[in-house]
TORNU-602023 format. One record per residue (C-alpha): residue in three letters; x, y, z. Coordinates in pm, whole numbers, plus 50000, padded with zeros to 5 digits. Example, Ala and Ser with C-alpha at 12.3 -4.5 7.8 and 13.67 -1.06 7.14 Angstrom:
REM residues 2
ALA / 51230 / 49550 / 50780
SER / 51367 / 49894 / 50714
//
This chain:
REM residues 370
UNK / 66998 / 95781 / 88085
UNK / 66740 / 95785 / 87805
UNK / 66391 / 95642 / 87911
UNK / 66116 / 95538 / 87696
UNK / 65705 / 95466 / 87813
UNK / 65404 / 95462 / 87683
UNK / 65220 / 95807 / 87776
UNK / 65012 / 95649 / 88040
UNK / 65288 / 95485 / 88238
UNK / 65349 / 95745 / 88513
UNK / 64923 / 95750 / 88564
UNK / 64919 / 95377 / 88659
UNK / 64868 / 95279 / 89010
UNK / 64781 / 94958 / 89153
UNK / 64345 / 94933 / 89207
UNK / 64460 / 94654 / 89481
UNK / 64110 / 94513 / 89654
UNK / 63936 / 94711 / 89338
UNK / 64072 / 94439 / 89106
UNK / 63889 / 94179 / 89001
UNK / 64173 / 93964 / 89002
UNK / 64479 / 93958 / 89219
UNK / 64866 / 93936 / 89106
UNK / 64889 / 93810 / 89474
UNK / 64692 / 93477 / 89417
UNK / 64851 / 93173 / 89212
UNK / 65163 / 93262 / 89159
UNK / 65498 / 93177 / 89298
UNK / 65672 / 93499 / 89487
UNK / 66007 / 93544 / 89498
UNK / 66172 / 93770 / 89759
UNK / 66499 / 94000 / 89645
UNK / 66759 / 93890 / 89884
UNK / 66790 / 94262 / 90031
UNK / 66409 / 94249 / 90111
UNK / 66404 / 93918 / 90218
UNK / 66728 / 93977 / 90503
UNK / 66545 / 94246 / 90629
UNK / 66194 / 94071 / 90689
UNK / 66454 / 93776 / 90814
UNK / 66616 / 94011 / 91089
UNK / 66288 / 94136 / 91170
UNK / 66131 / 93772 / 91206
UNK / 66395 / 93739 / 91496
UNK / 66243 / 93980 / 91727
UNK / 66039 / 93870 / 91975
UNK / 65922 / 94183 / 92089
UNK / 65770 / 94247 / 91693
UNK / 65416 / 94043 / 91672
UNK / 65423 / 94065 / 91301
UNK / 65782 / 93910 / 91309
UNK / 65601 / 93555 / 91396
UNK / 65431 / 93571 / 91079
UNK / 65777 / 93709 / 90865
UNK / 65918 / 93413 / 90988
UNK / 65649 / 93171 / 90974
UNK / 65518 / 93259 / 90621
UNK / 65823 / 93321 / 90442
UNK / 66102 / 93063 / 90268
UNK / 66431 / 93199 / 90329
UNK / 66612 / 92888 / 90206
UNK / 66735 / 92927 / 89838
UNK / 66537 / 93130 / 89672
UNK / 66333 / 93332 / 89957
UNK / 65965 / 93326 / 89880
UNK / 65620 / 93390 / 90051
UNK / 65477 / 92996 / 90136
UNK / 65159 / 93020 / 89948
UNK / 64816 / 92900 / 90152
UNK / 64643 / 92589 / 90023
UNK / 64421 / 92729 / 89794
UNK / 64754 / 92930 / 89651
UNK / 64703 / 93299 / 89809
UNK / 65004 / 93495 / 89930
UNK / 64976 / 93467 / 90304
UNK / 65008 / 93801 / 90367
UNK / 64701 / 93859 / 90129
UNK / 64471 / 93953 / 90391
UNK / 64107 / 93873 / 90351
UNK / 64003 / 94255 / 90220
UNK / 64267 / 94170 / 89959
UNK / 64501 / 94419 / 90089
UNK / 64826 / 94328 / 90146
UNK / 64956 / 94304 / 90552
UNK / 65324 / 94361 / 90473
UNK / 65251 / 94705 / 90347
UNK / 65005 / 94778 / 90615
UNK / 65231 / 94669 / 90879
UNK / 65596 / 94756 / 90775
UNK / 65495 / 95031 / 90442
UNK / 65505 / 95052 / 90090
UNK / 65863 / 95127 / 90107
UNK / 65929 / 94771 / 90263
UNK / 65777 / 94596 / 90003
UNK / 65983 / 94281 / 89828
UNK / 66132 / 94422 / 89439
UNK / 65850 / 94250 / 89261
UNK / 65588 / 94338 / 89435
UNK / 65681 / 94705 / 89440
UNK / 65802 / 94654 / 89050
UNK / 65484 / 94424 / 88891
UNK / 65339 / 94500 / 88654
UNK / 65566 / 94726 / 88545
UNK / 65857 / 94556 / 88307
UNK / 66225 / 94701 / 88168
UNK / 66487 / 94686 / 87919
UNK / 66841 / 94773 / 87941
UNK / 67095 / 94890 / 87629
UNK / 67385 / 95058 / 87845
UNK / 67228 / 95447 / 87928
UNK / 66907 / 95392 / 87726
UNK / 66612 / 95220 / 87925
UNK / 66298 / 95121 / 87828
UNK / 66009 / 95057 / 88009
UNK / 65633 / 94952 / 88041
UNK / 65301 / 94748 / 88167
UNK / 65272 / 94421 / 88140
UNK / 64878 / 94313 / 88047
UNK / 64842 / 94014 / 88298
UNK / 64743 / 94338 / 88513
UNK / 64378 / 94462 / 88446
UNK / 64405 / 94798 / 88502
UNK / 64727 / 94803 / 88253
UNK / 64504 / 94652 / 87971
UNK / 64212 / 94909 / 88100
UNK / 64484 / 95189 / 88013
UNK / 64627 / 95031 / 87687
UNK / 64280 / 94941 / 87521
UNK / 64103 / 95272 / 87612
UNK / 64231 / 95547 / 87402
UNK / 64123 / 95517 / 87051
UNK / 64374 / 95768 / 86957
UNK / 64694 / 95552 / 86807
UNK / 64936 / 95444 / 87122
UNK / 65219 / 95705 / 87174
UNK / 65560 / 95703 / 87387
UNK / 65757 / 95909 / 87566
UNK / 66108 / 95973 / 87617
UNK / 66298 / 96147 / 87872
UNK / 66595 / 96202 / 88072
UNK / 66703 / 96018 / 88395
UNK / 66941 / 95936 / 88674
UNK / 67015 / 95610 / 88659
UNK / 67358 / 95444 / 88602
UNK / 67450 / 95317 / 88283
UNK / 67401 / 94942 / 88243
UNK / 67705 / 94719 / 88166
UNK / 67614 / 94456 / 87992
UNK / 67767 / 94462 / 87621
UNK / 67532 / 94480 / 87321
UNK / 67516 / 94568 / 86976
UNK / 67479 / 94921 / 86927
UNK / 67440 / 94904 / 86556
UNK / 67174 / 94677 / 86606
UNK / 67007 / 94829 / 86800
UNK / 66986 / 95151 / 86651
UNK / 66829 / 94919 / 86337
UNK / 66620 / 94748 / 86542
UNK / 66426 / 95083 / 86658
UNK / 66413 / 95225 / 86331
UNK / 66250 / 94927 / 86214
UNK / 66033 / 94904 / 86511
UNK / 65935 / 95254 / 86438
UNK / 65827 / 95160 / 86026
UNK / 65607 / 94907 / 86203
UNK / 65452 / 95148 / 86451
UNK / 65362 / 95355 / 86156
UNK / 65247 / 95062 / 85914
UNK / 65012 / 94956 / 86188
UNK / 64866 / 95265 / 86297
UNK / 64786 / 95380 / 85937
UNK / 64419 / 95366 / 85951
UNK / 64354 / 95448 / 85576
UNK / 64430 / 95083 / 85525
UNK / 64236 / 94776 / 85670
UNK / 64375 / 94640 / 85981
UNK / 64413 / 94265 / 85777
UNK / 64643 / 94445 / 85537
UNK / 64850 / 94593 / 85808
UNK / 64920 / 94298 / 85983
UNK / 65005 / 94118 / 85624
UNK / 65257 / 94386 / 85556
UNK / 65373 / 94361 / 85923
UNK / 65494 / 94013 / 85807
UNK / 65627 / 94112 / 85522
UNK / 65839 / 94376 / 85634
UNK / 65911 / 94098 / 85935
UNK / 66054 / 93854 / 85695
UNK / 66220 / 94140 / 85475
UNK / 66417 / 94228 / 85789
UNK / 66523 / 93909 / 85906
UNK / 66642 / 93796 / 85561
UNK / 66863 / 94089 / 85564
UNK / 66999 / 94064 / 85927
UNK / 67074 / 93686 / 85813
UNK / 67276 / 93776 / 85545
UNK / 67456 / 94123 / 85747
UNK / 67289 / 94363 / 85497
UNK / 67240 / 94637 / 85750
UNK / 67136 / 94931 / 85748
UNK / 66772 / 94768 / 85708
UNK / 66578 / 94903 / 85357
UNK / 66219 / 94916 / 85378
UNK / 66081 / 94779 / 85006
UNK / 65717 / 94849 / 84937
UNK / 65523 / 94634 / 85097
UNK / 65292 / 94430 / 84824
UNK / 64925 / 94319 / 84815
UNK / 64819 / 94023 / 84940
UNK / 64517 / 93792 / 84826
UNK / 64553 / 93428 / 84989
UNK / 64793 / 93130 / 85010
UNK / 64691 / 92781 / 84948
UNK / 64676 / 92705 / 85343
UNK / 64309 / 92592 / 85516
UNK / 64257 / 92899 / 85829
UNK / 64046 / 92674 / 85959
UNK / 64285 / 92355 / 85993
UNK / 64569 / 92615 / 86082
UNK / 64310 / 92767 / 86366
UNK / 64268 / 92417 / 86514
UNK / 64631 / 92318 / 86539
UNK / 64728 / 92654 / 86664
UNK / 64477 / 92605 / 86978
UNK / 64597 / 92185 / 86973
UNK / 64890 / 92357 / 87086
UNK / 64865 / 92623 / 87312
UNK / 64632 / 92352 / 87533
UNK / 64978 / 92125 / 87551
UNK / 65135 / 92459 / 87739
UNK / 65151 / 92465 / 88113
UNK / 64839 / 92599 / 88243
UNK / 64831 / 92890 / 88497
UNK / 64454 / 92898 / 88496
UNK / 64345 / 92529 / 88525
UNK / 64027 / 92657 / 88307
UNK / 64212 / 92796 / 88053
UNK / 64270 / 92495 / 87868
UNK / 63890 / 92397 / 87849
UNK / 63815 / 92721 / 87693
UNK / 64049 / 92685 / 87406
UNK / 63892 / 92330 / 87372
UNK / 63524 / 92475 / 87337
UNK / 63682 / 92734 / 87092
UNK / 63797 / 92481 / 86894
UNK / 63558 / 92259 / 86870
UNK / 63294 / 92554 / 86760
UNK / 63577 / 92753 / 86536
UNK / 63349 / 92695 / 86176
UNK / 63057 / 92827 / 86348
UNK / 63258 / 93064 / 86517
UNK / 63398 / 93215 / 86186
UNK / 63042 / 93213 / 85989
UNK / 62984 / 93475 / 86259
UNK / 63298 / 93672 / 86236
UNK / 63146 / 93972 / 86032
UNK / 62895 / 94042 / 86239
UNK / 63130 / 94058 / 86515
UNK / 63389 / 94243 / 86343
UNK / 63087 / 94482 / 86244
UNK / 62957 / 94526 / 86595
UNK / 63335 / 94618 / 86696
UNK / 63374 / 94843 / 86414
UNK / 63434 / 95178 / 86619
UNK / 63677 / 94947 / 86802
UNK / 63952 / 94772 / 86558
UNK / 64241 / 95035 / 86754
UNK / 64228 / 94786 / 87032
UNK / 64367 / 94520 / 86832
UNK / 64591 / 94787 / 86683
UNK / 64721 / 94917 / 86959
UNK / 64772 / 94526 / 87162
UNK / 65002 / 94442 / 86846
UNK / 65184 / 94762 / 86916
UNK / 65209 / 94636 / 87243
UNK / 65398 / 94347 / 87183
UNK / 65610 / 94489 / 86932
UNK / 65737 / 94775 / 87208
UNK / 65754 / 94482 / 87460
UNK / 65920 / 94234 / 87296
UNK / 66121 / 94358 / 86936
UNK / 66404 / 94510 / 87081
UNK / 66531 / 94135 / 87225
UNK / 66646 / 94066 / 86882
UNK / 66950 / 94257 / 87013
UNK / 67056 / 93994 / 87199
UNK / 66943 / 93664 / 86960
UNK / 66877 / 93857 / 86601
UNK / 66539 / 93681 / 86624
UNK / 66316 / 93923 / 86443
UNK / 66077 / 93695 / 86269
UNK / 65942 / 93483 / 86549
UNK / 65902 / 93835 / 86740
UNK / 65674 / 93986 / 86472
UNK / 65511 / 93612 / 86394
UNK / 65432 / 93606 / 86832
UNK / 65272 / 93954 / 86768
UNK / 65016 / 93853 / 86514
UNK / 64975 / 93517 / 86684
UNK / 64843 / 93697 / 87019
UNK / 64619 / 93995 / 86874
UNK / 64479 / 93637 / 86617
UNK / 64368 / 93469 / 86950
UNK / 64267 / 93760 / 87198
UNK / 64020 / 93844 / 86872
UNK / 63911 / 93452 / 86860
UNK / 63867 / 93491 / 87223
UNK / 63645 / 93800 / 87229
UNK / 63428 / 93626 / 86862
UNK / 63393 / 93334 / 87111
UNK / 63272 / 93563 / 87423
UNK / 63004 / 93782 / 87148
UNK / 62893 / 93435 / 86963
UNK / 62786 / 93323 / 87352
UNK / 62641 / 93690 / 87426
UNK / 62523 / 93864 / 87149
UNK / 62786 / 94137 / 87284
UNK / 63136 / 94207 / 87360
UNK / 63261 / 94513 / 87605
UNK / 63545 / 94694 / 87610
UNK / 63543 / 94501 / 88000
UNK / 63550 / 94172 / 87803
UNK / 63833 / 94210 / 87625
UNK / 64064 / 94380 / 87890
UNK / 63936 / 94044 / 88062
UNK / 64045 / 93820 / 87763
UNK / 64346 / 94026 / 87723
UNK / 64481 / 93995 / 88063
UNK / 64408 / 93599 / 88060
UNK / 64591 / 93560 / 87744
UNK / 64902 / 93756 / 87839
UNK / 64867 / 93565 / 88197
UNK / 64861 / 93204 / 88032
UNK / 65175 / 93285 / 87756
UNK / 65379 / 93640 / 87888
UNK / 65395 / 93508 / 88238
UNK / 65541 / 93193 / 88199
UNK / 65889 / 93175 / 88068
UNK / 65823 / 92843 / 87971
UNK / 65521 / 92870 / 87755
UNK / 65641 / 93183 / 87579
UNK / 65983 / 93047 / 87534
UNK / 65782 / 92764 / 87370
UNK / 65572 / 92981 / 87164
UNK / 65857 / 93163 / 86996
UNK / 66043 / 92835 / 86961
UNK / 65754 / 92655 / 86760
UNK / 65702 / 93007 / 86546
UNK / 66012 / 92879 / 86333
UNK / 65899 / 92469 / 86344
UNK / 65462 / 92434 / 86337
UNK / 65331 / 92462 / 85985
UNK / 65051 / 92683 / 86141
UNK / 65287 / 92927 / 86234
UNK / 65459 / 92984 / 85888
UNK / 65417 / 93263 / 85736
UNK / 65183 / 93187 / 85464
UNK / 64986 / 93038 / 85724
UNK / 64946 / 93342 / 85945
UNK / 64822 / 93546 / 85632
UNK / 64592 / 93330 / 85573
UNK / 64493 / 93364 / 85933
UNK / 64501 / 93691 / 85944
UNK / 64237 / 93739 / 85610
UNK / 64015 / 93406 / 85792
UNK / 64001 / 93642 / 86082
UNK / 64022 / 94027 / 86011
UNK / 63922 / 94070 / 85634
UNK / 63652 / 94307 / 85549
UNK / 63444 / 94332 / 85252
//
């Protein structure tokens, strides 16, 4: 099988108590039912001390789970933040996502891709980094072929296309607004075409753009009305966006001195919409939903960047530490939750704000440089 990764995937490893955060605190854990029969026949043996806790700490009804403590920590999180299951039984005994997180995977019968999801620190310290443009890999191995059907054709479209946008974006001769503009364009190009079965895909010229007759600022504020009526994962989350939106025109007369002082820095932004393009394009296989792909793209580098104008409007300053910080809380509050990404792509196609005239505008309100 055919397997694609960023360059740095094989180098990540889990900082565990290093992390500022923990994936093991405020979120639900489910258990793989081969993991979770073994800790069960293990939780029956009373001459096994650490079975009392298997058995004690651990849902086995339905959907097996860990039974979260009152102030929502795995209860095997120990208080060194290290985790006692792997101390106690080894790595190798570890439940599927614990082993797996925060890696993620796609399947197209024997070709597999693969990669890091940014809810995890260290995975945003690895993506943001580099300023040299974001690469992948591809090589060969044994796995067995996946079964489910696709579209072949489609596919093989949908990574060319993929691959004109990799190179759009990454072409630093132009200005990162006019990128992301032409992103869109080619976006819309491509889904008018898959609409109407003209495949192969043809790449016109992408044009110029000036402005459209849509306020950034009115746009800005419904955008963040929005997110804050998603379910929280971070119960501070929503008050943030609130403050951001209740200071975005101040926030924007400062945007070019923050998009100055990050000058030496735009190929974060660059390479987080590459990000989501790798993670997230190739699912039109299954739906043919291009457009709100491409539109979710531009939405998430647009408020990361608000975030981080926010963070240097407070401080004067903004680190590369801030924004794997604002990174990772983004792609917490919308990539984890099924629900609130689900409902993210679904209002790409119905909010005003998320048209595509809007978005340009957006983008030039935000990223535009003299």
């Amino acid at each position: 099988m055919k397997h694609t990764t960023p360059f740095f995937y094989s180098s990540f490893a889990c900082t565990a108590s290093n992390c500022s955060d923990s994936c093991c605190i405020g979120w639900e854990i489910d258990i793989d039912q081969k993991t979770a029969s073994y800790y069960h026949t293990l939780s029956q043996k009373e001459d096994f001390p650490f079975g009392k806790r298997l058995k004690e700490e651990i849902s086995y009804e339905d959907i097996p789970h860990f039974i979260l403590t009152p102030n929502e920590r795995c209860p095997f999180l120990n208080h060194q933040n290290l985790c006692d299951i792997y101390i106690h039984l080894g790595e190798e005994h570890l439940c599927e996502i614990c082993t797996q997180h925060p890696r993620f995977h796609e399947w197209f019968g024997n070709y597999k891709e693969s990669g890091l999801g940014l809810c995890c620190e260290e995975a945003a310290r690895f993506l943001l980094s580099s300023p040299e443009p974001l690469t992948f890999r591809t090589t060969v191995i044994e796995e067995e072929e996946d079964k489910t059907p696709f579209d072949k054709v489609l596919l093989d479209q949908l990574l060319c296309l993929r691959k004109e946008m990799f190179t759009l974006l990454q072409d630093r001769t132009k200005t990162f607004s006019s990128r992301l503009s032409s992103l869109l364009f080619l976006a819309e190009q491509a889904q008018q075409q898959l609409d109407h079965g003209d495949l192969p895909f043809s790449f016109a010229q992408t044009p110029s753009f000036s402005t459209f007759d849509t306020n950034p600022v009115e746009n800005l504020d419904l955008l963040l009305s929005f997110l804050q009526t998603l379910e929280p994962i971070d119960l501070g989350w929503p008050d943030r966006l609130s403050c951001i939106q209740k200071e975005l025109p101040a926030l924007l007369s400062n945007r070019e001195q923050f998009l100055s002082a990050l000058h030496e820095r735009m190929y974060e932004y660059e390479h987080l919409c590459v990000y989501f393009l790798y993670r997230y394009l190739l699912k039109a296989t299954w739906d043919e939903d291009i457009l709100s792909r491409v539109k979710f793209a531009v939405f998430s580098v647009s408020i990361i960047f608000l975030l981080g104008l926010y963070d240097f409007s407070k401080n004067g300053q903004y680190s590369l530490l801030d924004q794997i910080q604002n990174t990772k809380a983004y792609s917490k509050e919308i990539e984890y939750c099924d629900e609130n990404l689900e409902s993210v792509l679904e209002q790409s196609w119905n909010l005003p704000a998320f048209s595509t005239a809007s978005l340009m505008d957006l983008i030039f309100a935000l990223f535009k440089t003299k």
